[in-house]
C-alpha beads as a LAMMPS data file, in Angstrom:
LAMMPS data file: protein, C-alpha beads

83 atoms
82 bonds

1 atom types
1 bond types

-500.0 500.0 xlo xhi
-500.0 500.0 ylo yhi
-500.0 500.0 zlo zhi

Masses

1 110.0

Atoms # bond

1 1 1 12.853 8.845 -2.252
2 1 1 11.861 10.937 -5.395
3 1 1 15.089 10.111 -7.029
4 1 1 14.735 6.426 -6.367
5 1 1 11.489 6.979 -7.966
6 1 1 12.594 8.631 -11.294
7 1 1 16.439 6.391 -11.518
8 1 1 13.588 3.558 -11.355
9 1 1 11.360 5.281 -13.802
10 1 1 8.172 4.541 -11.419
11 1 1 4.667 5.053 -12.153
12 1 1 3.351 6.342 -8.862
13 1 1 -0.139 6.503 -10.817
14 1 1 0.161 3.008 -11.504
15 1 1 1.792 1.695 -7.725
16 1 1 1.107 0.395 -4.505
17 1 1 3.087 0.200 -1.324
18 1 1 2.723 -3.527 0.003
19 1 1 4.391 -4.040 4.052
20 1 1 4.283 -4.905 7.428
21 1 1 5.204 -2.000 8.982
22 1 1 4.586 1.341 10.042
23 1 1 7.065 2.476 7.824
24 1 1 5.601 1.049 4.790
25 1 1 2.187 2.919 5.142
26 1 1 4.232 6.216 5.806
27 1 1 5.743 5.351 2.580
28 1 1 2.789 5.362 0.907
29 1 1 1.712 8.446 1.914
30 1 1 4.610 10.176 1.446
31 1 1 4.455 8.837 -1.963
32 1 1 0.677 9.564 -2.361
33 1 1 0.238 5.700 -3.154
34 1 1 -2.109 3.239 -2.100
35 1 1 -1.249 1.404 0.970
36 1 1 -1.645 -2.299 1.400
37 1 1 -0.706 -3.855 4.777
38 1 1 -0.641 -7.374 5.063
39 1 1 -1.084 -8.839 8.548
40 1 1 1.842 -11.787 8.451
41 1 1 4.944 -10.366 10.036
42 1 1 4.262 -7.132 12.165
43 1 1 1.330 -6.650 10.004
44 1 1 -0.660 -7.442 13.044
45 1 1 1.306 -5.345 15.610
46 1 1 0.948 -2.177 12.953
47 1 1 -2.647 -2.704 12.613
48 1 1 -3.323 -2.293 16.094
49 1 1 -0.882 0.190 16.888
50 1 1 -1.359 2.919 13.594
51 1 1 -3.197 5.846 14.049
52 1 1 -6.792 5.657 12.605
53 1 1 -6.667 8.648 11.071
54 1 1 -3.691 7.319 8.841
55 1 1 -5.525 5.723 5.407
56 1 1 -4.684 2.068 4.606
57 1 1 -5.953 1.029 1.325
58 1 1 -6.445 -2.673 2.134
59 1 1 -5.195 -4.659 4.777
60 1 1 -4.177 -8.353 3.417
61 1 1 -3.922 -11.587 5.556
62 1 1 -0.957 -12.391 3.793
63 1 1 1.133 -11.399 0.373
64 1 1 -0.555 -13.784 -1.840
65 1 1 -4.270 -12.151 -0.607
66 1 1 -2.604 -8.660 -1.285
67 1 1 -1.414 -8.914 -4.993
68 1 1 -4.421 -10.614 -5.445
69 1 1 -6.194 -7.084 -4.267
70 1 1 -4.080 -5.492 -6.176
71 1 1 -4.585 -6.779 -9.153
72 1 1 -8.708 -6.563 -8.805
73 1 1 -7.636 -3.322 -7.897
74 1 1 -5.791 -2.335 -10.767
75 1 1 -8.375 -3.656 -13.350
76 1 1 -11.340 -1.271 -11.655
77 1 1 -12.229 1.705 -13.335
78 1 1 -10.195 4.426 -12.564
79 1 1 -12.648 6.707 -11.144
80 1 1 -13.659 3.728 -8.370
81 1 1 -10.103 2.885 -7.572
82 1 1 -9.334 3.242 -3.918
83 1 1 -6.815 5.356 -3.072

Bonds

1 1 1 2
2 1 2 3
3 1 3 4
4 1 4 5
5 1 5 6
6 1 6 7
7 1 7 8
8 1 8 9
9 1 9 10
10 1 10 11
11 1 11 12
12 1 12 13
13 1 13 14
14 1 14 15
15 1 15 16
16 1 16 17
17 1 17 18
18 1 18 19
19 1 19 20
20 1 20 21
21 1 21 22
22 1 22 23
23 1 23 24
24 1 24 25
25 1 25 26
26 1 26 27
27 1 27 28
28 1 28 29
29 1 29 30
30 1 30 31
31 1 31 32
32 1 32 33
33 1 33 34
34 1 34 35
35 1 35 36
36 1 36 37
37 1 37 38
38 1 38 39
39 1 39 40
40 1 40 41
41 1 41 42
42 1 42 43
43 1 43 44
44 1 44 45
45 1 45 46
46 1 46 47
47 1 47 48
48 1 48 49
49 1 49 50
50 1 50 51
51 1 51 52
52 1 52 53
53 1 53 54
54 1 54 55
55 1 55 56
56 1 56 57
57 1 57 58
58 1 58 59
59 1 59 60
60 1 60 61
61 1 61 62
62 1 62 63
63 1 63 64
64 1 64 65
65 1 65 66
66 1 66 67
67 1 67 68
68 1 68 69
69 1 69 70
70 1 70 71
71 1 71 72
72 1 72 73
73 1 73 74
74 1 74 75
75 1 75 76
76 1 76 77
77 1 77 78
78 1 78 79
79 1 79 80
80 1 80 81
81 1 81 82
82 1 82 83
């Protein structure tokens, strides 16, 4: 995972995991990134099923609502940016 992150020259600082799964969010937090779950696919299934202890940024009703988040997101001052 790190490797795909520097051969892709990432900015984690600057990136947000977007999915319907479980394995999305544990992405994220492997990755230290905010997580954005959107509810179309299993988004619904993973919402109801992930522990609550496990920290999910936003959770979308579809991809168009999450980039939209994300870019509000994005423009907020640093210092007020959920992660």
């Amino acid at each position: 995972m790190r490797r795909a992150v520097r051969a892709l020259d990432l900015d984690l600082a600057r990136s947000y995991c977007v999915g319907d799964g479980p394995g999305d969010v544990a992405l994220a937090t492997a990755l230290g990134i905010p997580a954005v779950l959107v509810l179309t696919g299993h988004g619904r299934r993973t919402e109801q099923t992930l522990d609550p202890r496990v920290r999910i940024a936003h959770v979308a009703a579809n991809f168009r609502a999450a980039v939209k988040w994300i870019i509000d997101d994005a423009r907020r001052p640093s210092a007020r940016r959920r992660r």
